[in-house]
N, C-alpha and C positions, 0 to 999 in steps of 0.2 A: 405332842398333841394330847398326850395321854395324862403329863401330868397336868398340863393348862385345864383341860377340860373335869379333871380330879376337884380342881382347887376352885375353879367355880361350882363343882356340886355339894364342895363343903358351906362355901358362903350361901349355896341355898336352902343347905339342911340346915344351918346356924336360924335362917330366919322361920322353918318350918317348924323344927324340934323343937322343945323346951324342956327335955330331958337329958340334965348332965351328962348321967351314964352312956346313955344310947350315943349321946353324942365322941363321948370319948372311943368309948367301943369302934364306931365307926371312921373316927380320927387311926386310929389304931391298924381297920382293917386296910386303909388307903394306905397310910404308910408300908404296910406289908405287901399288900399289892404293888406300890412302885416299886418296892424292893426286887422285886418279883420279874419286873419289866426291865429293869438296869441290869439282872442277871443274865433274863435270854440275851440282851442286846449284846452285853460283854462275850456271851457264849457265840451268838453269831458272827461275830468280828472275828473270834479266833483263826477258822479257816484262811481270812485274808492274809490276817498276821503273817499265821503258821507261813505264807509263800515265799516272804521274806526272811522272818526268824531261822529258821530250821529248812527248806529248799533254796534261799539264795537264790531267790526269781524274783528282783524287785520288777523287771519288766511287768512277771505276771502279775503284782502283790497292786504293784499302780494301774492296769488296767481294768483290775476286779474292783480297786476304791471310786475310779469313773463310772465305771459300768454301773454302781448301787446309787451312786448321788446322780444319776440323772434319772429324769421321770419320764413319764410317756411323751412329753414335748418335746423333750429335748435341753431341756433346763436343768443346767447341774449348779447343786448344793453340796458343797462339801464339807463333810462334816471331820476326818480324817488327815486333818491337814498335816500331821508331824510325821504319819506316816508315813504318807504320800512325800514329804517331804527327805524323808529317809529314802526311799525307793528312790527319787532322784539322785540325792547325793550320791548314791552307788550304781546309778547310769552314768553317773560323771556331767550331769546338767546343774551346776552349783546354783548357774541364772536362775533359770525354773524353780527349784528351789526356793530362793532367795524369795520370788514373788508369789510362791504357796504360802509361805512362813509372813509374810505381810500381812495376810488375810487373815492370818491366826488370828481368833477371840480368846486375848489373856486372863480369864477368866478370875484366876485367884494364881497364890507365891508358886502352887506346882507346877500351874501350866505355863509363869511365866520363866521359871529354872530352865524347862525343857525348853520352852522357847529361845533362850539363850546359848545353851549348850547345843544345841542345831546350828543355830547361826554361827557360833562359833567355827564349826566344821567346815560350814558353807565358806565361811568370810578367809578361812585357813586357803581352801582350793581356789580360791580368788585371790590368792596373795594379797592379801587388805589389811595390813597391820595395825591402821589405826582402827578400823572396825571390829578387830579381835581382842582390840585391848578395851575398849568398850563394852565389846560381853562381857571381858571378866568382871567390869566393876559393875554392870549390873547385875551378872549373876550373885556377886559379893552382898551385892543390897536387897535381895531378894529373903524372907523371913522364912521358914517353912514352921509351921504350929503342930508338929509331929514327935514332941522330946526328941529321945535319942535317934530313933530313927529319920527323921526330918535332919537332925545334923549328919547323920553317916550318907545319905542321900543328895545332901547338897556339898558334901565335902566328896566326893563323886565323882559330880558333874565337874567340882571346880577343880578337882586332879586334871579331868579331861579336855578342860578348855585352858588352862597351864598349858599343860603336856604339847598343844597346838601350837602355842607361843614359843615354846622348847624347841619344836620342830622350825617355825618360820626360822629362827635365831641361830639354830644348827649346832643346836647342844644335843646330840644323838645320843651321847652314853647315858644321859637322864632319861630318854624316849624311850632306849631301847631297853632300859630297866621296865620303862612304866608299859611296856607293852608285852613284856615277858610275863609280870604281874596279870595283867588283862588276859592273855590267854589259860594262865591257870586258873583264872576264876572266871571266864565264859562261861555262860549257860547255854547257848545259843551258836548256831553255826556262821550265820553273820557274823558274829563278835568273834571268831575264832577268825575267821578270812579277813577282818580286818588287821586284824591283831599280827597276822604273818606276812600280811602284806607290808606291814612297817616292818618288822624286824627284818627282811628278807632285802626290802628298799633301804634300812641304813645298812645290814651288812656288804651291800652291794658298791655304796657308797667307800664304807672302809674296806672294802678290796677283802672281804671275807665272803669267795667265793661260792667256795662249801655250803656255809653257812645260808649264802643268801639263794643256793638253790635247791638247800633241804629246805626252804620256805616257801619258796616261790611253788615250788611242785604242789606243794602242802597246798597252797590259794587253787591249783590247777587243779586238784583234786576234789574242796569241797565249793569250790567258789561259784558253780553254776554258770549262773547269768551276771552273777557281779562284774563289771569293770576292768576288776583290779586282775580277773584273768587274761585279758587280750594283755595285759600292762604285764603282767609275771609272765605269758611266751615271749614277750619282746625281747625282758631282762635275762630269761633263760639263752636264747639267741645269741646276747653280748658276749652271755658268760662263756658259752661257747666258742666262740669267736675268739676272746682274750683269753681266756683259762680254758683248754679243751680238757687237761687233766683233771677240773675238776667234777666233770660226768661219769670219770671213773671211779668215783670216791665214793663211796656206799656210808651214809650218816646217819645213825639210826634214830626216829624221831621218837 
């Protein structure tokens, strides 16, 4: 609203003014002012963020993005759609998902990357191989105008949405590489509980006990509300069941 209403009081100073300067100057001070208004917003969204990033309460993190896009009627707009769409994938509602991420407005090559690299996720936990291989090629066609950065960013995403293909196809020693990788460069506690939640579910797979329940604890420990912890007591459960010696085994992470 802020900046519609900006940009119609420049077309009305264009036809009042007739002073370059003044006019420039005041082109000048609107852009700093929006600048101004894009920082608080970025600033007020991080609390949401923070519930997911760093607490691993998507639960919480999606009903805070509800709560802000609906108005006193009752009419929600949402504005937040990848997040929300994150917070799902880690309730294990791929569905939901799938039709938050619909709604998406792809705006320009960034938003439609992330758009991709989500659905990939999504299309993964759906077992949808032909829809996952369709992300990649359009994540593949997607441009980013960022130099360097813009290529280390979509070359990223596209390890990421591979690495999913890797997993359907049941190449784990490549996963479990690329998820080893991911945990030491985590910034993020989410990205850390995911990261162990794969390594823990292929070591489990290859019968590498130990292994999969020095990670699984790892997920119990910082995973919260994520998913993938009712899913690492279960795996802990088995492991006990089929390997009891390996609860005696002390692994130091």
């Amino acid at each position: 609203s802020i900046y519609a209403l900006g940009i119609v009081a420049l077309f009305v100073i264009l036809f009042v003014v007739n002073n370059i300067m003044l006019l420039a100057v005041l082109l000048m001070f609107y852009l700093f002012a929006f600048n101004l208004v894009l920082r608080y917003r970025a600033v007020s969204l991080l609390p949401i963020t923070k519930l997911l990033y760093e607490d691993c309460n998507p639960e919480a993190c999606a009903s805070a993005i509800i709560y802000y896009s609906t108005n006193r009627k009752g009419h929600t707009r949402l504005t937040q759609h990848t997040l929300l769409a994150q917070c799902l994938i880690y309730l294990n509602d791929p569905e939901l998902a799938q039709d938050v991420l619909i709604s998406y407005p792809r705006k320009d090559a960034a938003s439609s990357l992330q758009y991709w690299s989500l659905m990939s996720y999504i299309d993964y936990m759906l077992k949808d191989e032909e829809a996952l291989n369709r992300c990649k090629e359009e994540a593949q066609s997607v441009r980013l105008n960022y130099g360097r950065a813009g290529v280390m960013i979509q070359s990223e995403e596209m390890a990421s949405i591979e690495n999913k293909i890797h997993l359907m196809d049941g190449d784990f020693n490549t996963c479990k590489k690329y998820y080893l990788q991911g945990l030491q460069r985590a910034r993020f506690a989410f990205q850390q509980v995911d990261s162990c939640y794969y390594i823990a579910l292929i070591s489990f797979v290859e019968e590498d006990y130990k292994l999969a329940r020095m990670y699984f604890e790892k997920v119990i420990e910082i995973g919260n509300r994520m998913y993938f912890v009712e899913k690492a007591k279960s795996y802990l459960e088995k492991i006990d069941a089929i390997n009891p010696e390996a609860s005696n085994d002390v692994i130091e992470y």
